[in-house]
MARNULUM-470630 format. One line per 3 residues: number of its first residue (from 1); for each residue z, y negated, x negated of C-alpha. Coordinates in steps of 0.5 Angstrom, whole numbers, plus 500, padded with zeros to 3 digits. Layout:
MARNULUM-470630
NUM> Z,Y,X | ...
END
This chain:
MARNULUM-470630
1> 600,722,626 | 593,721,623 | 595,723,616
4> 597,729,618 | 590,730,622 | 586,729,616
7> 591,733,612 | 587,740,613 | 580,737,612
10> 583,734,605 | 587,740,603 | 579,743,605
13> 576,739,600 | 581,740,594 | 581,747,594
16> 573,746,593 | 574,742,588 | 579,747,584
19> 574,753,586 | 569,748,582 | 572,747,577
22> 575,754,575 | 566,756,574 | 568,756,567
25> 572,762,568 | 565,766,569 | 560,761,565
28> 563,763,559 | 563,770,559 | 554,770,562
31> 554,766,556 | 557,769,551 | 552,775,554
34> 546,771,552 | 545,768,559 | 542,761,559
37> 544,755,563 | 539,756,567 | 539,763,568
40> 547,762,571 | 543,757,575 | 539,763,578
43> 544,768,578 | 549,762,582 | 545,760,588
46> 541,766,588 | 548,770,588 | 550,765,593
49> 545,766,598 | 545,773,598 | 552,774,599
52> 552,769,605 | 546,771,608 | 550,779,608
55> 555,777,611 | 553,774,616 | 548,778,618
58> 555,784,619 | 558,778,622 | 556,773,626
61> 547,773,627 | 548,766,631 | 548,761,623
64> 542,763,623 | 539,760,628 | 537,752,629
67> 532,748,629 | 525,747,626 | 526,739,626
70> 532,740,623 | 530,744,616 | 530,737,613
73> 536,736,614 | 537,743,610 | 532,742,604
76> 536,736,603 | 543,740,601 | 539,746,598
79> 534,744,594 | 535,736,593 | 542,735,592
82> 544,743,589 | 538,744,585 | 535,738,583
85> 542,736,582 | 543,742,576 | 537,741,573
88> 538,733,571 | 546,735,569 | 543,741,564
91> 538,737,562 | 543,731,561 | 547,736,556
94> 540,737,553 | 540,730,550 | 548,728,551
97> 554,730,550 | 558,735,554 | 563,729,556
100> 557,724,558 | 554,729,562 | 560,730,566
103> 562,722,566 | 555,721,569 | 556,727,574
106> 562,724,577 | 559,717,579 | 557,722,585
109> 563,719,589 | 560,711,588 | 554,713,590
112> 557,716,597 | 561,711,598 | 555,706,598
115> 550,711,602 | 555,712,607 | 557,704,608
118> 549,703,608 | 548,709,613 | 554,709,618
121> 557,703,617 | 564,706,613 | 568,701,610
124> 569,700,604 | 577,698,603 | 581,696,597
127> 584,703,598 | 578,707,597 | 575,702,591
130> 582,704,587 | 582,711,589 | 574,710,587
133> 576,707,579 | 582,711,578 | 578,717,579
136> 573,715,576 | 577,713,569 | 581,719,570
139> 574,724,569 | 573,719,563 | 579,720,560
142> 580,728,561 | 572,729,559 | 573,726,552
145> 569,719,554 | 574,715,549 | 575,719,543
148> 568,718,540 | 563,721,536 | 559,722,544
151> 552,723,543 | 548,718,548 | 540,717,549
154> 537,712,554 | 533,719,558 | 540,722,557
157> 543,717,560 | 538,716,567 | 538,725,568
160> 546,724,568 | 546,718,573 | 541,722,577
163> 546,728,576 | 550,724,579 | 545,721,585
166> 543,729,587 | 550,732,587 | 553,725,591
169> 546,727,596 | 550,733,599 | 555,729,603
172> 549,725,606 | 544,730,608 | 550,734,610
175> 552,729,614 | 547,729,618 | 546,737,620
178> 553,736,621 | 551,732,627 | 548,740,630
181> 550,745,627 | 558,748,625 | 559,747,617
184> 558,755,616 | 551,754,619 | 551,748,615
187> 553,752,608 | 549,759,610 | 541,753,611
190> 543,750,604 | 543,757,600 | 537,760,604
193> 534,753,601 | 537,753,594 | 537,761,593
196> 530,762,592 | 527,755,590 | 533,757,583
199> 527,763,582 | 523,757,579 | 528,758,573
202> 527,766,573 | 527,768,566 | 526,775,568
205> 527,778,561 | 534,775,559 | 537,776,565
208> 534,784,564 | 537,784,558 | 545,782,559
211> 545,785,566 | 543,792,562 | 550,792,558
214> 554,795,565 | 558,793,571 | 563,789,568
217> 558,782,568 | 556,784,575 | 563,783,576
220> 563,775,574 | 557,775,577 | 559,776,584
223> 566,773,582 | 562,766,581 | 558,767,587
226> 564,768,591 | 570,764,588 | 566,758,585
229> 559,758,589 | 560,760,597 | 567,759,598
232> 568,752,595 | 560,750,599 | 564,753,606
235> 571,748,605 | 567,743,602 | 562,743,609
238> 569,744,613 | 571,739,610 | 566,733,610
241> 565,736,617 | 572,732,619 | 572,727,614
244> 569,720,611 | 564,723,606 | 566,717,601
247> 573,720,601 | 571,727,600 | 567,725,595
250> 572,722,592 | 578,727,593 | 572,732,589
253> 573,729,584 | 579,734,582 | 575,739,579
256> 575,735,573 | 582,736,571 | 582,743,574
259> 576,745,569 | 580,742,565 | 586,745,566
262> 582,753,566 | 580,751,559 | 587,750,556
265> 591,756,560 | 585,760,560 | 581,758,552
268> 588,755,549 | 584,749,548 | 588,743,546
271> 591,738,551 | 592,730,548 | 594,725,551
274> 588,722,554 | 587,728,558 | 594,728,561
277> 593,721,562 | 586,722,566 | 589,728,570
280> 595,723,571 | 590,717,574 | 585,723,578
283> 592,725,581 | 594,718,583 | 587,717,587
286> 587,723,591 | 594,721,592 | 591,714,595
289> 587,718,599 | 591,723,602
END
């Protein structure tokens, strides 16, 4: 009976990770017309922000209203977690290799699993500790981490853990505003936060320049806006608002192996043995977990 009253919130949370995980899908092409890693962090956050902040003034006026004191608790999604987390893993893959970056991203879930036995008192089971392993080693395998020729330095590797520390910063602060507010309201605050603060990396003249060619990069603009920016924050909430926080983060941790998959079906890149084993290992935590 208790499976089956978490089932939703873990179905919420996995749809999340794959919505995140087929980004590359409208990177690639922002890329490819000249945009800048930071400019898709612009284009993103501020993307999401105004598609969520039109929607619901049609539709529902009441997730913009709450407290004064609790906008703290919506500077931390917005701005301490989904900002400042993308700022350390772009400047990670700067000094490191991409396989590093993502490995030391998806420390998240250790980091959550620890915050969450400090703050709420959550245990730390042995089910939850190999589900934690086996995620983690299997992010390892699917981003490459054991095939060699990685490239690693000491600053790399301290922005890639707190890449890691900021993305994992999300479930706690959300945590807490769930505490008040509905997880919609909980989405809507974190955007209205992250959006603007995103224009700190405004580059006004490259974004004029690939946004000038037509409407066809204003499609996979908004695509990743919906599909891999609003979407996956509102299940994610929906789903951390019914669930441990360490458990969410792990069951995350399918993104990886979605993103994975997106560039095998989508690009033709290759799949090895190590990859197949990685998807084996995230898939045999999240069964754990379930």
């Amino acid at each position: 009976m208790e499976t089956q009253k978490k089932a939703p919130a873990a179905l919420a949370i996995l749809a999340a990770a794959a919505l995140w995980g087929i980004i590359g899908l409208w990177n690639r092409r922002l890329m490819a017309a000249g945009l800048s890693p930071f400019s898709i962090v612009v284009v993103r956050n501020l993307g999401g922000c105004a598609l969520l902040v039109l929607f619901f003034a049609l539709r529902d006026r009441g997730v913009f209203r709450v407290e004064r004191r609790h906008l703290k608790y919506f500077f931390g999604t917005g701005v301490v977690s989904v900002v400042l987390f993308t700022v350390c893993y772009f400047s990670c893959q700067e000094l490191c290799s991409l396989a590093v970056a993502s490995v030391l991203l998806y420390t998240a879930p250790s980091f959550v699993v620890i915050f969450s036995a400090v703050l709420w008192r959550e245990p730390v089971t042995r089910k939850k500790l190999l589900a934690l392993f086996l995620t983690l080693l299997g992010c390892a395998c699917v981003c490459g981490l054991f095939s060699g020729g990685l490239s690693v330095t000491v600053p790399g590797v301290l922005l890639g853990l707190g890449a890691g520390f900021f993305y994992a910063l999300y479930s706690v602060f959300g945590r807490y505003a769930l505490a008040h507010y509905p997880p919609l309201t909980v989405t809507v605050w974190t955007f209205l936060f992250a959006g603007p603060a995103s224009l700190l990396f405004l580059r006004p003249a490259e974004l004029a320049g690939a946004f000038a060619g037509g409407g066809g990069l204003w499609l996979t603009a908004l695509a990743m806006a919906v599909f891999s920016t609003a979407a996956p924050y509102i299940l994610y909430t929906w789903g951390l608002a019914r669930m441990e926080p360490g458990r969410a983060s792990i069951l995350a941790s399918l993104e990886p192996v979605v993103a994975s998959l997106t560039g095998v079906i989508a690009f033709g890149e290759p799949m090895g043995p190590l990859t197949v084993l990685g998807i084996l290992c995230v898939l045999a935590g999240v069964y754990i977990l379930r």
